[in-house]
Residue, then its C-alpha position, 0 to 999 in steps of 0.5 A: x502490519x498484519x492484525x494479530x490476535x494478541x490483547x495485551x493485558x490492561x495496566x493496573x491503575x494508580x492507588x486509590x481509596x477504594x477498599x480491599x475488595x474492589x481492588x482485589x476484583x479489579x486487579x482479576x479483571x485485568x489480568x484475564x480481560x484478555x484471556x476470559x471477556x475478549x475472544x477475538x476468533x471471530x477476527x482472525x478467522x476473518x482475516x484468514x479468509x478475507x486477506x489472502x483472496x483480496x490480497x490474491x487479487x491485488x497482487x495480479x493486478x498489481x504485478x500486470x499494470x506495474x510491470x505494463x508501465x515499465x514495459x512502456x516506459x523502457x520501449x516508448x518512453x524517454x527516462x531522462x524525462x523528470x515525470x518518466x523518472x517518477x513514474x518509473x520509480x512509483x512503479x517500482x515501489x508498487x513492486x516492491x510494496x507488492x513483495x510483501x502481500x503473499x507472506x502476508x496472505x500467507x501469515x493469515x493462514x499459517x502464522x510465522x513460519x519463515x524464522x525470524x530473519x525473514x520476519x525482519x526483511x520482510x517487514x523492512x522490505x514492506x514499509x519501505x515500498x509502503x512509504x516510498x510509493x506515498x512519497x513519489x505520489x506526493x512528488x508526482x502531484x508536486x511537479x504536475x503543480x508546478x508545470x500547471x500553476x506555474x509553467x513559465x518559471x524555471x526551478x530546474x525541475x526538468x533536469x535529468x540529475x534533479x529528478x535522480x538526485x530527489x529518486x534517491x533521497x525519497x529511497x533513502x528517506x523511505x529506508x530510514x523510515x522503515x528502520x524500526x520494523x527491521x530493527x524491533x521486529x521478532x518472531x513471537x508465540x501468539x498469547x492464546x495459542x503457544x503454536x502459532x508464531x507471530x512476527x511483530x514487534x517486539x516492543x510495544x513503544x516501538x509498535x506505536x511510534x511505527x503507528x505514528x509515522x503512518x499517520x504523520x506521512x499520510x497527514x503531509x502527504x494528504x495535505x500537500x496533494x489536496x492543496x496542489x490539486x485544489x491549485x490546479x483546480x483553480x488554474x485549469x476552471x480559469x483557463x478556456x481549454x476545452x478538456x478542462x472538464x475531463x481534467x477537472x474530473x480526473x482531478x475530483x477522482x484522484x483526490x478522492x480515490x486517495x483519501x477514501x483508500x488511506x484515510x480510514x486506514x490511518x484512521x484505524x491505525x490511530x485508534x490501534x494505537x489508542x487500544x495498545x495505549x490502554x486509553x479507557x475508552x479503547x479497553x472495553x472488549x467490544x470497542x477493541x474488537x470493532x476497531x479490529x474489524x474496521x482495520x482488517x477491512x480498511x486495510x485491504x482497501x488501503x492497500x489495493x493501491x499498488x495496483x491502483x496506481x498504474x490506472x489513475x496515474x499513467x493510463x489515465x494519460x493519452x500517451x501512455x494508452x496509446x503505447x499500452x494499445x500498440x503493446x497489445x497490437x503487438x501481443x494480438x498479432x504474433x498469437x494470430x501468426x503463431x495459430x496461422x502457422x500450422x495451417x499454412x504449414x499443413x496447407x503446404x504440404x498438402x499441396x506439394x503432396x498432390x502435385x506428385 
């Protein structure tokens, strides 16, 4: 969810034997923290200016490489293979991840505007390609496991129906996870500034419990792909092949580029969450405001994978460079047959005119 400005107001804390006075002072600071001590213009006018030009950026990349890899994939490729199946459905949840990025940019400018149907379809949309391109990363890591610490057992993986039947309970799962941004997700007039709306959700619990499941996907997912690749790490330093070492490569930059994009950003999403749990280290203005500023930042990060992963999951691959490289053939040669033309063109009627 985009960063908003809103600060909730701090809960009162439980009686105590502190006079009157001191009550009566800390009951004020509460109520106006939000309003008179933590100004947070600062982050939304970064997040105004930083987000749709990032965003812009990503979303360009993103529809280019993932529509390259469908492109390859229904020219080149075989569907019924198990990989080309993942790859294919990675490719459309970066999409579907990518529907989301300019009514956010958007949003960071203007606020709101669309209504409140929007505001519901937009973040079910978002979350749902959110989770299910981490899901079939994860998959994809899995069943090149598998193919490389084990290639001689049968687990039925390589059937076509296995990788359709495991694409549709991953989309299922992704939908059910993205349920309570659908359900809970409103239009609301922003605290500071009546006029500018907000979708968001609308219950603060229900903020929190979406904050969780970032977290829990990101932990099982970092989990299983680390000791997957530390597997094959292991499996290919033993073997004597001699591309190990280009493979040992692309492994440390894969694990790497993933836990550098989405660490920090659950990271922040958890101490958000420790913020809007009024947790007493998290009320004070400065620390509020920090966390606000480390999660517009990693959050750009974070999500510039969908433009990310058409490189270091199906480029990275010889056959995959050697189709993009015939697609770009292809492209080079009709321009130059549609700039030759004219010439050619004008070149005849020159000459038919001098034969007369």
């Amino acid at each position: 969810m985009p960063i908003t400005s809103k600060q909730k107001d701090q809960p009162s804390g439980e009686t105590s034997h502190k006079d009157m006075g001191e009550e009566s002072t800390t009951q004020y600071y509460d109520m106006d923290y939000g309003d008179e001590m933590c100004n947070k213009s600062g982050v939304i006018k970064f997040g105004s200016i930083a987000t749709p030009i990032f965003f812009s950026v990503v979303i360009a990349l993103s529809l280019v490489g993932n529509i390259l890899v469908l492109a390859i994939l229904a020219l080149y490729e075989n569907l019924r293979s198990l990989t080309n199946t993942f790859i294919l459905n990675l490719a459309l949840s970066d999409l579907v991840f990518t529907f989301g990025l300019p009514f956010w940019a958007f949003y960071h400018m203007w606020g709101w505007t669309l209504g409140e149907h929007a505001c519901k379809a937009v973040n079910f949309i978002f979350f749902t390609g959110f989770y299910s391109s981490i899901v079939f990363l994860t998959m994809m890591t899995i069943h090149r496991y598998l193919a490389v610490v084990h290639p001689l057992s049968d687990f039925g993986l390589n059937k076509c129906c296995y990788g359709i039947t495991t694409s549709i309970v991953i989309w299922i799962m992704s939908f059910l996870a993205a349920v309570p941004a659908l359900l809970f997700s409103e239009v609301q007039k922003d605290d500071h500034d009546p006029s500018v709306l907000r979708c968001e959700y609308r219950d603060k619990t229900w903020k929190i419990v979406g904050m969780y499941i970032q977290n829990v996907f990101f932990v099982l997912a970092f989990s299983v792909i680390a000791f997957c690749y530390i597997r094959i790490l292991v499996t290919i330093l033993r073997s004597r092949s001699h591309s190990r070492f280009r493979t040992v490569k692309l492994i440390f930059v894969i694990v790497v580029v993933f836990f550098v994009g989405w660490a920090p950003y659950n990271a922040t999403v958890f101490l958000k969450s420790l913020t809007e749990l009024s947790v007493n280290a998290f009320t004070d203005c400065s620390v509020s405001t920090g966390v606000d500023y480390s999660f517009s930042v990693c959050r750009l990060i974070a999500f510039s994978h969908c433009c990310l992963n058409p490189v270091f999951y199906v480029f990275v691959g010889v056959k995959f460079r050697n189709h993009l490289k015939m697609i770009l053939h292809r492209v080079l040669q009709r321009q130059s047959s549609i700039e030759l033309q004219p010439r050619s063109s004008r070149y005849n009627i020159h000459s038919h005119g001098s034969m007369y």
